[in-house]
C-alpha positions in Angstrom: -46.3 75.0 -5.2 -43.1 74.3 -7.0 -41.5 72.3 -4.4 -44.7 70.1 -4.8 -44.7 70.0 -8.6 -40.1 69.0 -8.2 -41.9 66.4 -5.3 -44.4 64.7 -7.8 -41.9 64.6 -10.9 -39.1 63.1 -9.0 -41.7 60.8 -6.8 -42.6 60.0 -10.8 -39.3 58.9 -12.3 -38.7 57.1 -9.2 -42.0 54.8 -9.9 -40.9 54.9 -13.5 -37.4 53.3 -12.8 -39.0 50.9 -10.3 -41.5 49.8 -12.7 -38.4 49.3 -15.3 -36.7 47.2 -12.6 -40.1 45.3 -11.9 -40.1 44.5 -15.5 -36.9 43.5 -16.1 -36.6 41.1 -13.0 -39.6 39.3 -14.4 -37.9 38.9 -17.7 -34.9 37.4 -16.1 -36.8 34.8 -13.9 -39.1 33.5 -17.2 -35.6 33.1 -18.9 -34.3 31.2 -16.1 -37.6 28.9 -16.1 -36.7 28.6 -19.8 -33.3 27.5 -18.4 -34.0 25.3 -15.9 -36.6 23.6 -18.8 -34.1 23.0 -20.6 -31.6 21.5 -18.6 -34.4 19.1 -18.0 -34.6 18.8 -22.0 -32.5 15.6 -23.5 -30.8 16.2 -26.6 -29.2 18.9 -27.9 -31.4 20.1 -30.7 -34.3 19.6 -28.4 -32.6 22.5 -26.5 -31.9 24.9 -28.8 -35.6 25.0 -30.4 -36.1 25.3 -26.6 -33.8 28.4 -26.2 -34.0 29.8 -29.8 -37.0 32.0 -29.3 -36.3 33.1 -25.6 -33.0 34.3 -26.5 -34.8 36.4 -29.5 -37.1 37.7 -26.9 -34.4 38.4 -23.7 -31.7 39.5 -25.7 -30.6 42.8 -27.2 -29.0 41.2 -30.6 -28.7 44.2 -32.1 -26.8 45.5 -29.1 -24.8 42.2 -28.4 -23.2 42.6 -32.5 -22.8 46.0 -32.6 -20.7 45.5 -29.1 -19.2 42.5 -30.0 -17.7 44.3 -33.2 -16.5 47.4 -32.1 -15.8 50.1 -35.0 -16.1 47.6 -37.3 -19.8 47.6 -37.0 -19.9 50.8 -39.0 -18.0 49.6 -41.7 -20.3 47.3 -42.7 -23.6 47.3 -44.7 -27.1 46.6 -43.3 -27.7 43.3 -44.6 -23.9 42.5 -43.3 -25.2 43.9 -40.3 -28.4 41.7 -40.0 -26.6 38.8 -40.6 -23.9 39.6 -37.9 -27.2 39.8 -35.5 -28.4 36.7 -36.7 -25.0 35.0 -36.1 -25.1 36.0 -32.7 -29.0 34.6 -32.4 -27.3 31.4 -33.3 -24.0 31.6 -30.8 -25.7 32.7 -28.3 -27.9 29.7 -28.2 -25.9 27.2 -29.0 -23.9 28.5 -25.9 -27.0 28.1 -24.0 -27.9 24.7 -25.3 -24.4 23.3 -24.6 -24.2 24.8 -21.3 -27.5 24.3 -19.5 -27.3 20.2 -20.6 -28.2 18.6 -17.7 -30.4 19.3 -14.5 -29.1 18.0 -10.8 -31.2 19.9 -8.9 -29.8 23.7 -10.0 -31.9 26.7 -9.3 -31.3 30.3 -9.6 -32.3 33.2 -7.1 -32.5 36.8 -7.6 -30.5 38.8 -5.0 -31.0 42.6 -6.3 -32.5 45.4 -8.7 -30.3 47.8 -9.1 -30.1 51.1 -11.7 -27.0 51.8 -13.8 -26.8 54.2 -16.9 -27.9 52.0 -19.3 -31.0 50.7 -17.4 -31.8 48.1 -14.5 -28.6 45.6 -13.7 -30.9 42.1 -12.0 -28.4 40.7 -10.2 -29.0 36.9 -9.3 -27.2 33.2 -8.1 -27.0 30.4 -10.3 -27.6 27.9 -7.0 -25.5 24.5 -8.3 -25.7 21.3 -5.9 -22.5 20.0 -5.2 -20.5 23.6 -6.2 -20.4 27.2 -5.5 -23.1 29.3 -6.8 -22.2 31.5 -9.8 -23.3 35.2 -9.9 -25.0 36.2 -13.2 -25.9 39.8 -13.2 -28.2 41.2 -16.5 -27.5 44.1 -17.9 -30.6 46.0 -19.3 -30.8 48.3 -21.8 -34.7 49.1 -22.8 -36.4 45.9 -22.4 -33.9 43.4 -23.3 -30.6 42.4 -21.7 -26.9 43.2 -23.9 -24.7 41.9 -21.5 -24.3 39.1 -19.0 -21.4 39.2 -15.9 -20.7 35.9 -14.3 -18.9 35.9 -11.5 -17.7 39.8 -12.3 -16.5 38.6 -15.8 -18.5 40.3 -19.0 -19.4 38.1 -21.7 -19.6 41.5 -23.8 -16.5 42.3 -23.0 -14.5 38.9 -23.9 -16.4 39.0 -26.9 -15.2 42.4 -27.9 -11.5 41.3 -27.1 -11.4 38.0 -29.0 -13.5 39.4 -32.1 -11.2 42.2 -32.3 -8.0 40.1 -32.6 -9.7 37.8 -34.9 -10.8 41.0 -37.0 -7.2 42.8 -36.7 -5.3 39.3 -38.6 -8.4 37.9 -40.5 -10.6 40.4 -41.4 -15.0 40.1 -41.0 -14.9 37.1 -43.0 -11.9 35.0 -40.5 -14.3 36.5 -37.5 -17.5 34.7 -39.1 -16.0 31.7 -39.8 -14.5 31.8 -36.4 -17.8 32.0 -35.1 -19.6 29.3 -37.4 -17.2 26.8 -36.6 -17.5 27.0 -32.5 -21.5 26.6 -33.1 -20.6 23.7 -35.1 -18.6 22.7 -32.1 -21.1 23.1 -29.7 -22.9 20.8 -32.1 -24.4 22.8 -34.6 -27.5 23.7 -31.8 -27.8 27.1 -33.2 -28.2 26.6 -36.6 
């Protein structure tokens, strides 16, 4: 009877995980519809309204800042805090925006589901026409992704380097202007 019960718990969290991985592959391929929408989408601007509230809904932004900033995260107060998350809301799709600017026939496939500690990694190709595909793997954690790799480089990662350089000669307040002027660059699509 026990070796049943150990049978049906594991058989259990197995269905749970693959469930998890269900949901999060479906997530990625509405946010590359989104994508591929929007390279489709002229203008700028156009883009970001596009992009603003699929990156609210696919991203971790919470996650992303308190990443992105290391121990400084803790030294800051909530409403320093929300505004850090909301400054990320804006890079992150003004990135997008600037990016994903024009369609030539791209698509993207999904290659794998796979588990890591944090929750489902969907591993997928960015297809391009006259180039090599890109790999973009998400990284999950709950429902929402916190970190992208493309091509085995994390975007979390070079965040975290850069922000803490900028944090270590100007301080919070060199970081966010840092940050304000590359969406400005990218032509103010976040804001």
């Amino acid at each position: 009877m026990k070796r049943l019960l150990v049978g049906l718990l594991l058989w259990s969290l197995s269905s749970l995980g693959s469930a998890a991985d269900e949901t999060a592959a479906a997530s990625v391929d509405r946010f590359h519809a989104i994508l591929i929408e929007a390279m489709q989408t002229e203008g700028l601007y156009q883009r970001a309204a596009l992009l603003e509230p699929a990156v609210a809904a696919f991203f971790d932004l919470g996650t992303v800042a308190r990443i992105s900033l290391g121990p400084t995260w803790r030294s800051l107060a909530d409403e320093r805090r929300a505004a850090f998350v909301d400054l990320m809301h804006r890079l992150i799709t003004a990135t997008y925006a600037d990016r994903f600017d024009s369609y030539s026939g791209q698509s993207f496939a999904r290659v794998d589901t796979v588990s890591a500690n944090t929750g489902p990694v969907v591993k997928t190709l960015l297809n391009r026409t006259n180039d090599e595909p890109v790999s973009l793997d998400y990284y999950f954690r709950g429902a929402k992704v916190f970190n992208v790799v493309a091509d085995g480089v994390s975007d979390l990662s070079l965040r975290r380097a850069d922000y803490a350089g900028i944090i270590r000669e100007e301080g919070i307040e060199g970081l966010v202007t840092h940050i304000e002027a590359s969406i400005v660059e990218m032509g103010g699509a976040g804001d």
